[in-house]
C-alpha positions as CSV (number, residue, x, y, z in Angstrom):
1,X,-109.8,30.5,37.5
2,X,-107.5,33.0,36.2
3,X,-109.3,35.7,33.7
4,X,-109.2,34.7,30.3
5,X,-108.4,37.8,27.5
6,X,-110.6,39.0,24.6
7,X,-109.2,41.2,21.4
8,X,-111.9,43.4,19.7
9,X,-110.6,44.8,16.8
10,X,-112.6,48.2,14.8
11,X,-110.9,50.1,12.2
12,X,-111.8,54.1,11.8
13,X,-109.2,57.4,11.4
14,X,-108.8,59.4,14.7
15,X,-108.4,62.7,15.2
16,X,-106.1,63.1,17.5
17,X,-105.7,66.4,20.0
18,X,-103.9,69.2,19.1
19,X,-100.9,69.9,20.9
20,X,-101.3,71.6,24.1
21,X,-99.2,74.2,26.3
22,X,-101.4,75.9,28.5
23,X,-104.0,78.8,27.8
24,X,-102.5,82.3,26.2
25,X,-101.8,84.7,29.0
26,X,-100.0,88.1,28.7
27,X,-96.0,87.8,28.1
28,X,-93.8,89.1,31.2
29,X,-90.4,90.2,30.5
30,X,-87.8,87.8,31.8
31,X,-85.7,89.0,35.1
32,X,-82.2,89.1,35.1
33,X,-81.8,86.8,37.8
34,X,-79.0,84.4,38.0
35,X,-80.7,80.7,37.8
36,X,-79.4,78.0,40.0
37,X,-78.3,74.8,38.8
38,X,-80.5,71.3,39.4
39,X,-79.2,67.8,39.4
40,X,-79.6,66.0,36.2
41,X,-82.5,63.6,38.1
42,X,-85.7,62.9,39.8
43,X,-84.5,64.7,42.9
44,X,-83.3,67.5,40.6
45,X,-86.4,68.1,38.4
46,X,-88.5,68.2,42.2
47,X,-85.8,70.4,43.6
48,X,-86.7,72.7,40.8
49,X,-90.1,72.3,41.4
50,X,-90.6,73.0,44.7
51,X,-88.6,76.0,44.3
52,X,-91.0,77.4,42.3
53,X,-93.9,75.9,44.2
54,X,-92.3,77.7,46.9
55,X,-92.1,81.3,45.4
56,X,-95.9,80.3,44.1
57,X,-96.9,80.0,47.8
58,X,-95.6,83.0,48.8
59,X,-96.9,85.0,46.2
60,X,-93.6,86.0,44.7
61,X,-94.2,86.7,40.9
62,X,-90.7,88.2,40.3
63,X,-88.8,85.0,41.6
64,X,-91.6,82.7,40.1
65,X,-91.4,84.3,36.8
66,X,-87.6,83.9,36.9
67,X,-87.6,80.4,37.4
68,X,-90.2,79.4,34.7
69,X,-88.5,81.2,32.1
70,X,-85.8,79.5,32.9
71,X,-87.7,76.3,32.6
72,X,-88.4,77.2,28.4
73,X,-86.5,75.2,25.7
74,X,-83.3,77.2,24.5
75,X,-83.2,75.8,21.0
76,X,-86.4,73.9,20.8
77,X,-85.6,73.0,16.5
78,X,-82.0,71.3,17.5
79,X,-84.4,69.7,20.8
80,X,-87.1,68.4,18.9
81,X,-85.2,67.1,16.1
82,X,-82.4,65.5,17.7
83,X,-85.2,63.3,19.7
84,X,-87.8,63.0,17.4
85,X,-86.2,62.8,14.4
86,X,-86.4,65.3,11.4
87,X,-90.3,65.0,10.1
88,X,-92.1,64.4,13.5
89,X,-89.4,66.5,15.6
90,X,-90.2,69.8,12.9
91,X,-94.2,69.1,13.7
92,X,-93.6,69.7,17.1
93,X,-91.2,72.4,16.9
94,X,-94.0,73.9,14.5
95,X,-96.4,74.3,17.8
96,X,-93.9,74.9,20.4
97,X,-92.7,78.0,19.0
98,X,-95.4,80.2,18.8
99,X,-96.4,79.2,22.5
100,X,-92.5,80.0,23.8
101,X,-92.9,83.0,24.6
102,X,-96.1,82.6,27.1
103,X,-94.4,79.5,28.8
104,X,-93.3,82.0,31.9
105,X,-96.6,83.0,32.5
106,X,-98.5,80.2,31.9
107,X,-96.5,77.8,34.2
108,X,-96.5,80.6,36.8
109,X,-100.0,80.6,36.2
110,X,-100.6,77.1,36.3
111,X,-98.3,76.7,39.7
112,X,-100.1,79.6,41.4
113,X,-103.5,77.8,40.6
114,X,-101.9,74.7,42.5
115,X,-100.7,76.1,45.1
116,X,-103.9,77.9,45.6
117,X,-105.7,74.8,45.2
118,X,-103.7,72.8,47.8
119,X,-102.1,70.5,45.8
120,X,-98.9,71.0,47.5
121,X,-97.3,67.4,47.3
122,X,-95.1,66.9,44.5
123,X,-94.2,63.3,42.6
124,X,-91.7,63.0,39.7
125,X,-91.4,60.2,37.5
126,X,-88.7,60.2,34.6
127,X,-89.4,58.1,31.6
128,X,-86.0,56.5,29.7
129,X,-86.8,53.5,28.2
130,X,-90.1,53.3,26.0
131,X,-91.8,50.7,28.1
132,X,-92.5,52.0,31.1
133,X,-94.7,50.3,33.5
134,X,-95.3,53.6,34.9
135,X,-96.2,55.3,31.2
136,X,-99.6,55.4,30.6
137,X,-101.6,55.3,27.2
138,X,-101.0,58.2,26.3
139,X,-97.2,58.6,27.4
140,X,-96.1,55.7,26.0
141,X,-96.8,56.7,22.0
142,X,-94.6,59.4,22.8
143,X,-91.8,57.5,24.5
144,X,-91.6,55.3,21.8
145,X,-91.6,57.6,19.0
146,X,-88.5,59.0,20.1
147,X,-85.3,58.3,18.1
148,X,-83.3,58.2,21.1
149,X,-83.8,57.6,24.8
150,X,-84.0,60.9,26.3
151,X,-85.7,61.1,29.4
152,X,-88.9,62.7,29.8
153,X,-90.0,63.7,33.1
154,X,-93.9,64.6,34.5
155,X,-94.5,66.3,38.0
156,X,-97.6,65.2,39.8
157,X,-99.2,67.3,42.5
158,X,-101.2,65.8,45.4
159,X,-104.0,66.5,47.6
160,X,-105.6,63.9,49.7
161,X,-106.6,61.4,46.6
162,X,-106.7,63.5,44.2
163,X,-103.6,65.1,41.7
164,X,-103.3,66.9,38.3
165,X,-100.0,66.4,36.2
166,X,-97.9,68.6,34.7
167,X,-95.6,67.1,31.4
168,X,-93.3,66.8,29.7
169,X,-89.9,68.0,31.0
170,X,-85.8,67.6,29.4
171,X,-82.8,68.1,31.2
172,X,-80.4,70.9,29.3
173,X,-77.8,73.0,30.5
174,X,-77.9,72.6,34.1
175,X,-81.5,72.6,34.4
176,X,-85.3,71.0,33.2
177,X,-87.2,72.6,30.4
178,X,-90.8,72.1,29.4
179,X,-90.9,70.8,26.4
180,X,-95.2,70.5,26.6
181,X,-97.7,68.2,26.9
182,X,-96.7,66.1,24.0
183,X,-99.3,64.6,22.0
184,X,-98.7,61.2,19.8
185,X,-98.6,62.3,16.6
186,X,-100.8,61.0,13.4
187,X,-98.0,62.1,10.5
188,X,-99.0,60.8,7.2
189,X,-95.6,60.2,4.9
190,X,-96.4,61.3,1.4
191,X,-97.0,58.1,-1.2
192,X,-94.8,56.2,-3.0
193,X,-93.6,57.4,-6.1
194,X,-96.1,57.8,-8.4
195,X,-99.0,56.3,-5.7
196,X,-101.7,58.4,-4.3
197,X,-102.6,58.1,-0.8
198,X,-106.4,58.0,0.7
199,X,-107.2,58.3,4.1
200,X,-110.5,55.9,4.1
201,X,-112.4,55.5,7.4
202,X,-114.4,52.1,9.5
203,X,-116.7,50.7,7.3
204,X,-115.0,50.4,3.8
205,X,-112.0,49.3,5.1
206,X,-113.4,46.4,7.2
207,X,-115.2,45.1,4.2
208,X,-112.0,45.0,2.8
209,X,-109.9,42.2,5.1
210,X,-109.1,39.0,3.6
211,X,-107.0,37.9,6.3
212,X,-107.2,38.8,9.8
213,X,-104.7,37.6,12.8
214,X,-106.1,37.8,15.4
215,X,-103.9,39.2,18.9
216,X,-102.5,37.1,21.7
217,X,-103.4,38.3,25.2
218,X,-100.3,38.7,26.9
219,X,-100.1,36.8,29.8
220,X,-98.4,39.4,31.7
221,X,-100.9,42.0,30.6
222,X,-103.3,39.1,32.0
223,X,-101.7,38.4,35.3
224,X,-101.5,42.3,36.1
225,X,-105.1,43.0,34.7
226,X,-103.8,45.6,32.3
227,X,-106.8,46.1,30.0
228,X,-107.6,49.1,27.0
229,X,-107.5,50.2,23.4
230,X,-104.3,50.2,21.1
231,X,-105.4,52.4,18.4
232,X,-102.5,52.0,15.4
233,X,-101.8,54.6,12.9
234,X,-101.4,52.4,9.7
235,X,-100.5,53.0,6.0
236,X,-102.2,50.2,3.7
237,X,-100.0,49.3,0.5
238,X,-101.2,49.4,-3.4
239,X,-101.6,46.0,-2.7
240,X,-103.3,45.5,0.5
241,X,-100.5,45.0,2.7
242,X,-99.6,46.8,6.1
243,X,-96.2,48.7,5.5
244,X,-96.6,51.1,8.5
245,X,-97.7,51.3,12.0
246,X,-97.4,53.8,14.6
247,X,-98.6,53.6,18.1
248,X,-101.2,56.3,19.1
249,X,-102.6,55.1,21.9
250,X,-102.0,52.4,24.2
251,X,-99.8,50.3,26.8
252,X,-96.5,48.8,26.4
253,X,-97.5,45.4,27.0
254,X,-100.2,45.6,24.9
255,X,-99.2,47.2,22.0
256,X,-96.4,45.0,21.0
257,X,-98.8,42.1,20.7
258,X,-101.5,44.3,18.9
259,X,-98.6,45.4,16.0
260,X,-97.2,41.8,15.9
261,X,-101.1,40.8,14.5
262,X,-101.9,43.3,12.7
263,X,-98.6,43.8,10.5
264,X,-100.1,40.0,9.0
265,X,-103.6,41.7,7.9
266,X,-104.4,41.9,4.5
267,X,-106.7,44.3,2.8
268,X,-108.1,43.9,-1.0
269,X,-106.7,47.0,-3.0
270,X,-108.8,50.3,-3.0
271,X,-109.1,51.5,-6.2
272,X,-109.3,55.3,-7.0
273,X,-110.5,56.4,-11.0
274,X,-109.6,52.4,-11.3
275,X,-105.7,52.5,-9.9
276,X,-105.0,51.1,-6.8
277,X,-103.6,53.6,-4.0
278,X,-102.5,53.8,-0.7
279,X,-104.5,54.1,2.6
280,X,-104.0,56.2,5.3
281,X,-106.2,55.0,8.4
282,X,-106.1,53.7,12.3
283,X,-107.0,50.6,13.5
284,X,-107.9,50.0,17.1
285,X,-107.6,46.8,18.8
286,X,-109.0,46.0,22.3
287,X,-107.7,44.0,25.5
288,X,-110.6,43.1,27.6
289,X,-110.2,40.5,30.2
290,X,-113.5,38.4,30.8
291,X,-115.0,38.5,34.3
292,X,-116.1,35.2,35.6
């Protein structure tokens, strides 16, 4: 019989991590070294690749350094904002900067400790459209909160069975540029005017829903087994209503069915001093496919 879907549903805030680059190491000045060009592509982003996994294997610091400076953003504030739009794209050009300048060594660093580690076989895969069977929980929240579909690349490095992952990358100028390992992003917009906002957490808000839709299993997700968590970022109106979402964890095939129910809850107001405000909160639902 084919495996019949359940949808648990939990309500709490997340922390989400903190964006990530890699760990502080000592800044190297730059070379002067004339940087080849790469092919706006797969191919192009594991051509660049390899050449520095290449000058990592041989233990050539100068030429590695070279090529992972030229791998840093040039104008990461017209980057960010052009594909993230103006509030989210400023948040992460707020954390990029300050790490800019140790990009070099910390992808040098990071390559050398492959290399070293055997993980010589490189994968690319380049992310356009937001749903991407390839994406995984974690990259799809960023894909989609992109205001326009530039593609995002992530290397993988083999050995045997085993790989570690290095993301996200942009094409610009002739060549691909770390942009880091983007995190989806828990924003809170500011109230409406005049309306306080709350963040409120699990318990008081499930004792709050008057009316709860409850998800359809994709029979897609079903067919290819695709199980997990969707965990929404959602803003609860004055009057109970869901008036934002934002995906911060999850599939593409399961999180369009997860927003589709939950945009129909409704909440009973929560009252602060007596006044009904906003909420600020996340709610989780979860695909799980019952084994028979």
């Amino acid at each position: 019989m084919p495996a019949q879907g359940k949808c648990f549903l939990t309500m709490g805030l997340l922390v989400t991590a903190p964006f990530s680059l890699f760990a502080q190491t000592s800044n190297v000045p730059a070379t002067s070294t004339v940087h080849p060009t790469y092919d706006n592509s797969a191919g192009g982003l594991k051509h660049q690749i390899e050449d520095a996994m290449k000058a990592a294997k041989n233990h050539d610091r100068s030429n590695l350094m070279s090529l992972t400076t030229n791998m840093v953003l040039p104008d990461p504030d017209l980057w960010f904002t052009r594909v993230f739009g103006a509030q989210l794209g400023a948040a992460y050009e707020k954390q990029y900067a300050p790490s800019s300048s140790r990009i070099p060594s910390s992808l040098a660093d990071f390559l050398e400790d492959t290399a070293n580690q055997k993980f010589t076989g490189v994968q690319v895969v380049r992310f356009t459209k937001a749903c991407d069977s390839s994406a995984d929980e974690m990259q799809y929240p960023v894909l989609i909160s992109r205001e326009i579909e530039e593609p995002l690349g992530i290397v993988l490095f083999h050995r045997d069975n085993s790989y570690t992952t290095l993301q996200f990358f942009a094409y610009i100028d002739g060549a691909f540029r770390y942009v880091g390992n983007l995190k989806p992003s828990q924003i809170s917009r500011p109230g409406s005017t005049g309306t306080k906002q709350v963040k409120s957490d699990a318990n008081v808000q499930a004792a709050r829903i008057l009316k709860q839709i409850p998800p359809v299993y994709p029979d897609e997700a079903r067919r290819q087994h695709i199980e997990g968590e969707v965990v929404l970022h959602a803003i609860l109106t004055r009057e109970g209503t869901i008036s934002e979402l934002r995906v911060l964890k999850g599939r593409c095939a399961l999180a369009g069915p997860a927003i589709n129910a939950v945009r129909q809850w409704q909440y009973s107001p929560t009252l602060l001093e007596g006044n009904p405000v906003e909420v600020d909160t996340t709610i989780t639902v979860t695909f799980a496919l019952a084994r028979r």
